[in-house]
KOLKOLZA-132168 format. One record per residue (C-alpha): residue number from 1; x, y, z. Coordinates in steps of 0.2 Angstrom, whole numbers. Layout:
KOLKOLZA-132168
NUM,X,Y,Z .
...
This chain:
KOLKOLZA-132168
1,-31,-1052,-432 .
2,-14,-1048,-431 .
3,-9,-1037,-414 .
4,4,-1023,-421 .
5,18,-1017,-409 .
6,30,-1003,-417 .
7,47,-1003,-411 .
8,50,-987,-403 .
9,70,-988,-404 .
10,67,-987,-423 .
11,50,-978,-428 .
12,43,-962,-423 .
13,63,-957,-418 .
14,58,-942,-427 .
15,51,-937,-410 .
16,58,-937,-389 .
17,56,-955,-385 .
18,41,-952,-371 .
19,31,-943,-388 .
20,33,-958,-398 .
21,18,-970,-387 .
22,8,-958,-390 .
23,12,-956,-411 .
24,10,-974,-410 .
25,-6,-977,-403 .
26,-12,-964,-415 .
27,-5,-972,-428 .
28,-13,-989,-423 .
29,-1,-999,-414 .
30,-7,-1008,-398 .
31,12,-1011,-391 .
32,29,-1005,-392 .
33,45,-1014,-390 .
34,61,-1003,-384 .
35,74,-1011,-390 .
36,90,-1006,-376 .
37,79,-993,-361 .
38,91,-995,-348 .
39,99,-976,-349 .
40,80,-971,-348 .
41,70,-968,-333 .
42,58,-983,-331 .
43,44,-975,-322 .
44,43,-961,-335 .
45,42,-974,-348 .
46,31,-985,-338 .
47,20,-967,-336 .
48,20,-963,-355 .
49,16,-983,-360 .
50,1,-982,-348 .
51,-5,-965,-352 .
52,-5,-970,-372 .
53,-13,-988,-366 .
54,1,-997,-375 .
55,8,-1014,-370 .
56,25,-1015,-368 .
57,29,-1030,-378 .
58,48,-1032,-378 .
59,66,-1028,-372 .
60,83,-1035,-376 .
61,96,-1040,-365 .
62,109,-1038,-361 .
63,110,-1019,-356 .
64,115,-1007,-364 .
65,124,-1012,-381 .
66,113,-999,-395 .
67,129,-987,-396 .
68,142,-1001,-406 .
69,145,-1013,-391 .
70,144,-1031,-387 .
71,129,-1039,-396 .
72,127,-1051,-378 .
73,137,-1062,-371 .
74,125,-1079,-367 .
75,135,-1090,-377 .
76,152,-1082,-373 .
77,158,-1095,-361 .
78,170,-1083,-350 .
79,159,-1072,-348 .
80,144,-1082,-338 .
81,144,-1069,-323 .
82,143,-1054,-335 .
83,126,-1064,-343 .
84,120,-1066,-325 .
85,122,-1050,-319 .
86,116,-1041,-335 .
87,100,-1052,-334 .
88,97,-1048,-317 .
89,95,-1030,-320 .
90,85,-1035,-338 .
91,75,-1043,-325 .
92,69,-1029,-315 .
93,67,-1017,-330 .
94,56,-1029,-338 .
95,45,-1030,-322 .
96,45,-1013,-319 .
97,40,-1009,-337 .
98,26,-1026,-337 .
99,35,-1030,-353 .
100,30,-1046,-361 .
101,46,-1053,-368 .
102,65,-1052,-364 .
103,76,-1056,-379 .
104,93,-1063,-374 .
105,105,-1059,-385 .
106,119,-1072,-388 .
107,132,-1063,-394 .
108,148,-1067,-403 .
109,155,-1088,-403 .
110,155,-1102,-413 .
111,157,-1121,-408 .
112,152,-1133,-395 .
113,159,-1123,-380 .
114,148,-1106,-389 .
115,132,-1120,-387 .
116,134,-1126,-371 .
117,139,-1111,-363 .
118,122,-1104,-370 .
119,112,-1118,-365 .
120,117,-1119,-349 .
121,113,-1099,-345 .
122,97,-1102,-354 .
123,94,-1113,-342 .
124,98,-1105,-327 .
125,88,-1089,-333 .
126,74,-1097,-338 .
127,72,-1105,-318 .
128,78,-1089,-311 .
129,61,-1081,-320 .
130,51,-1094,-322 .
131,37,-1081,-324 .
132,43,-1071,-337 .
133,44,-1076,-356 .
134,60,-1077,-364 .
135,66,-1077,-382 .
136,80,-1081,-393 .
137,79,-1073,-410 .
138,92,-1080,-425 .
139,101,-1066,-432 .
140,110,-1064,-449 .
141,129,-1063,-451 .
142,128,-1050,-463 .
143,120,-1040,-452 .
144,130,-1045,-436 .
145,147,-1055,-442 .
146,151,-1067,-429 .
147,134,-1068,-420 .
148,130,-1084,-414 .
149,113,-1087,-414 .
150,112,-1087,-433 .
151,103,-1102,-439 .
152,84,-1109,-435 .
153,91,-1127,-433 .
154,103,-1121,-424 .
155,90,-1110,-415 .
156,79,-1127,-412 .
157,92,-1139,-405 .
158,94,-1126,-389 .
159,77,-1123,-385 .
160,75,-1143,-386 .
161,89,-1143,-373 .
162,84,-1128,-362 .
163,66,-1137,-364 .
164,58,-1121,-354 .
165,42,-1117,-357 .
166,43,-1100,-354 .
167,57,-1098,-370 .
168,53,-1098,-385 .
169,57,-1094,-403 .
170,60,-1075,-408 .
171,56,-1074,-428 .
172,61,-1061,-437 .
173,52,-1061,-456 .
174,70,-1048,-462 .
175,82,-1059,-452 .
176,73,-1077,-458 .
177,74,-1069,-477 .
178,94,-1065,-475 .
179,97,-1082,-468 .
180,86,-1096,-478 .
181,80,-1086,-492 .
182,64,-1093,-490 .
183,53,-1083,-476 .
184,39,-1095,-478 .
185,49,-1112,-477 .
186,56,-1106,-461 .
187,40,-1102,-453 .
188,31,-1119,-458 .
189,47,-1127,-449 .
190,49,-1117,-435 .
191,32,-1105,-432 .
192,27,-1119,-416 .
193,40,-1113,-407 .
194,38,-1094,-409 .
195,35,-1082,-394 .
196,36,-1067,-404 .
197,36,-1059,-422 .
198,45,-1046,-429 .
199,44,-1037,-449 .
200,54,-1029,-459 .
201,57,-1029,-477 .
202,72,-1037,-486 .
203,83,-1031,-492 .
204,86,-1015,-482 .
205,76,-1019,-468 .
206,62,-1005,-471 .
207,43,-1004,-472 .
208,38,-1024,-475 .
209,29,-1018,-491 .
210,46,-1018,-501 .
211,58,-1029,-508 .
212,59,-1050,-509 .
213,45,-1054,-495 .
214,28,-1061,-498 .
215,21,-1053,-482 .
216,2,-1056,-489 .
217,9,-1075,-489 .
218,16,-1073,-473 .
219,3,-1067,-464 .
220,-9,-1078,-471 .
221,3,-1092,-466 .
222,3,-1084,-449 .
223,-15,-1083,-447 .
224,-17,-1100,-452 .
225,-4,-1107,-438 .
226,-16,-1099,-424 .
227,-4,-1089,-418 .
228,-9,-1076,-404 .
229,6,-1066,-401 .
230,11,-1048,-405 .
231,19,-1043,-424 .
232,32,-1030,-420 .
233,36,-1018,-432 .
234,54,-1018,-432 .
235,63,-1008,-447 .
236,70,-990,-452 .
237,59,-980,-460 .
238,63,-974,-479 .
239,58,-956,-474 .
240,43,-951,-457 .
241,37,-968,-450 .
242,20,-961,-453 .
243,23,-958,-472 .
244,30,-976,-472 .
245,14,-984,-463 .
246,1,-988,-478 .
247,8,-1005,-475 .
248,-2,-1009,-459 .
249,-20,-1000,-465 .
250,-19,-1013,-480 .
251,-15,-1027,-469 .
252,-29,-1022,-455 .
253,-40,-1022,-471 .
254,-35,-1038,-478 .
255,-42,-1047,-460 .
């Protein structure tokens, strides 16, 4: 049975940030991810997690970009120190919060010198934590022009590189749909190397109920691969998250 985490960066946002734990657990959520927490206060969140009895499941580095800036820099080859120091301080937010995955984000590039730079900071990070579980997540170009990290082949060839095992593959049903048109295809490729899921319908990137997804196929398929991690729920809501959320009941129901 599927373990559902809901992004707090995107759900519940009707509420403070410290309230939305709470709506989530009473919801039935069993994680949370925070996309970008570094202009909050870790031990409140660390409180508000616990108090709730959610798992924190996931953070993105680098810090902080949410507010239109730089979507990473580990495959910008000039900027190698930046990536160091911004993992660093990723690093010990993630430990403080116990969060289960840090997402590094690769950021603008393109070409061999994009791929190698991102390689070998992959490499350096994933020996400089060898206790923490990374992830690398292909992202659309529509969504983010430019972005690197925007094929699953592509996505493939540096984890064989890096060849880690504490990275791994960060698949995103919405992000898969935009970039192969074929959610299911991409996961019978690619789901061996996956870390972490995340959901969201396509297109528009709301409840996972709508549009050009087959999630009953995909969660079938994911049930089927015996995979153990968390789902996160990762989209914006059409109206309340809790109006939005019959999509999670009817999967539960389904197990």
């Amino acid at each position: 049975m599927a373990r559902f985490a809901a992004n707090l960066t995107l759900l519940f946002n009707e509420l403070p940030i410290l309230d939305r734990f709470a709506a989530a657990r009473r919801a039935g959520f069993q994680g949370v991810e925070i996309l970008f927490p570094y202009d909050l206060a870790a031990g409140e969140l660390r409180q508000a997690a616990r108090k709730s009895g959610m798992d924190v499941v996931l953070i993105n580095c680098p810090p902080p970009n949410w507010a239109g800036g730089p979507r990473g820099f580990a495959a910008v080859p000039s900027l190698q120190d930046r990536f160091r120091r911004d993992f660093e301080r990723a690093l010990r937010v993630a430990e403080a919060l116990s969060a289960r995955h840090i997402h590094i984000m690769s950021g603008k590039g393109e070409g061999p010198a994009a791929r190698d730079c991102m390689i070998a900071n992959l490499k350096w990070a994933t020996a400089r934590a060898p206790h923490a579980s990374l992830t690398i997540e292909p992202i659309n170009q529509h969504d983010m022009p430019g972005y690197f990290m925007c094929d699953y082949d592509l996505a493939a060839e540096v984890l064989d590189a890096v060849d880690a095992p504490n990275l791994g593959l960060q698949f995103d049903a919405y992000h898969a749909h935009m970039i192969t048109g074929d959610v299911l295809g991409a996961w019978q490729a690619h789901g061996h190397r996956v870390h972490h899921i995340q959901i969201a319908g396509a297109p528009g990137r709301h409840e996972p109920r709508e549009g050009d997804i087959d999630f009953a196929a995909f969660f079938h398929a994911v049930d089927g691969s015996g995979y153990q991690g968390w789902v996160s729920a990762e989209y914006s809501p059409r109206t309340t998250t809790e109006a939005g959320l019959r999509w999670m009941a009817a999967d539960i129901a389904a197990e």
